[in-house]
C-alpha positions in Angstrom: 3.4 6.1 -4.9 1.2 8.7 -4.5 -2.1 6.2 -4.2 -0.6 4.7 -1.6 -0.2 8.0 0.3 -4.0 8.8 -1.2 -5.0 5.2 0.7 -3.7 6.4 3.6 -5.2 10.1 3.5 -8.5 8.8 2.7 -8.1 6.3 5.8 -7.2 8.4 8.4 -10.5 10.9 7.5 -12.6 8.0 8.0 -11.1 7.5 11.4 -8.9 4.7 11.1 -6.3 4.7 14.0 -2.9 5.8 13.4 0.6 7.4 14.5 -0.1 9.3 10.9 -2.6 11.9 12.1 -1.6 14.8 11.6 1.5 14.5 9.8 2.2 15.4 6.1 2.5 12.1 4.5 5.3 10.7 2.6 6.1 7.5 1.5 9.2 7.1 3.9 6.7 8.1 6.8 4.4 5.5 6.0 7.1 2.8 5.7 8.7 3.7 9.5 5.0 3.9 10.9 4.3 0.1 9.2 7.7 -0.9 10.7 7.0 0.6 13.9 3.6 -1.5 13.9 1.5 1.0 12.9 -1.7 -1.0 11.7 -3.0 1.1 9.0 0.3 1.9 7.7 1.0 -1.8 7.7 -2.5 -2.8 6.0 -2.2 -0.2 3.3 1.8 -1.9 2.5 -0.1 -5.2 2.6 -2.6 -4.3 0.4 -0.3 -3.1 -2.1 2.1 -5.8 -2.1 -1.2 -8.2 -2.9 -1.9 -5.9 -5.9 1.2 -5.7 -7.3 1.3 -9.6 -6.8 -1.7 -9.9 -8.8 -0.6 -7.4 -11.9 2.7 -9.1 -11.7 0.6 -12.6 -12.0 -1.4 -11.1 -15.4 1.6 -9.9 -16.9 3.3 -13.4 -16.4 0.1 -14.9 -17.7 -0.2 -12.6 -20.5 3.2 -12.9 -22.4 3.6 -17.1 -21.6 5.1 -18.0 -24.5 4.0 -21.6 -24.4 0.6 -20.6 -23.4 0.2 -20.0 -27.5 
């Protein structure tokens, strides 16, 4: 999980907005902020979630045994 944490570093330099500043980051952090309604903790989780829906989709499509 550390890109996720990398995500979040990288936002909160460019400015973003976020209960997170200042705050060594860890995943468990980052989950309470996005439950707590943090927006850029909650983007980031969202964002993820979306790309490990889309690996997940390849790896379905890539070993379909009825697709050969």
């Amino acid at each position: 999980m550390k890109a996720v944490i990398e995500q979040v570093e990288q936002r909160l330099r460019e400015g973003h907005p976020s209960q997170l500043h200042g705050q060594s980051l860890s995943i468990e952090k980052i989950c309470d902020a996005a439950v707590a309604g943090d927006t850029l903790a909650r983007q980031v989780i969202i964002e993820l979630g979306h790309h490990l829906g889309q690996a997940i989709a390849i790896m379905v499509n890539l070993f379909n045994p009825e697709k050969f």
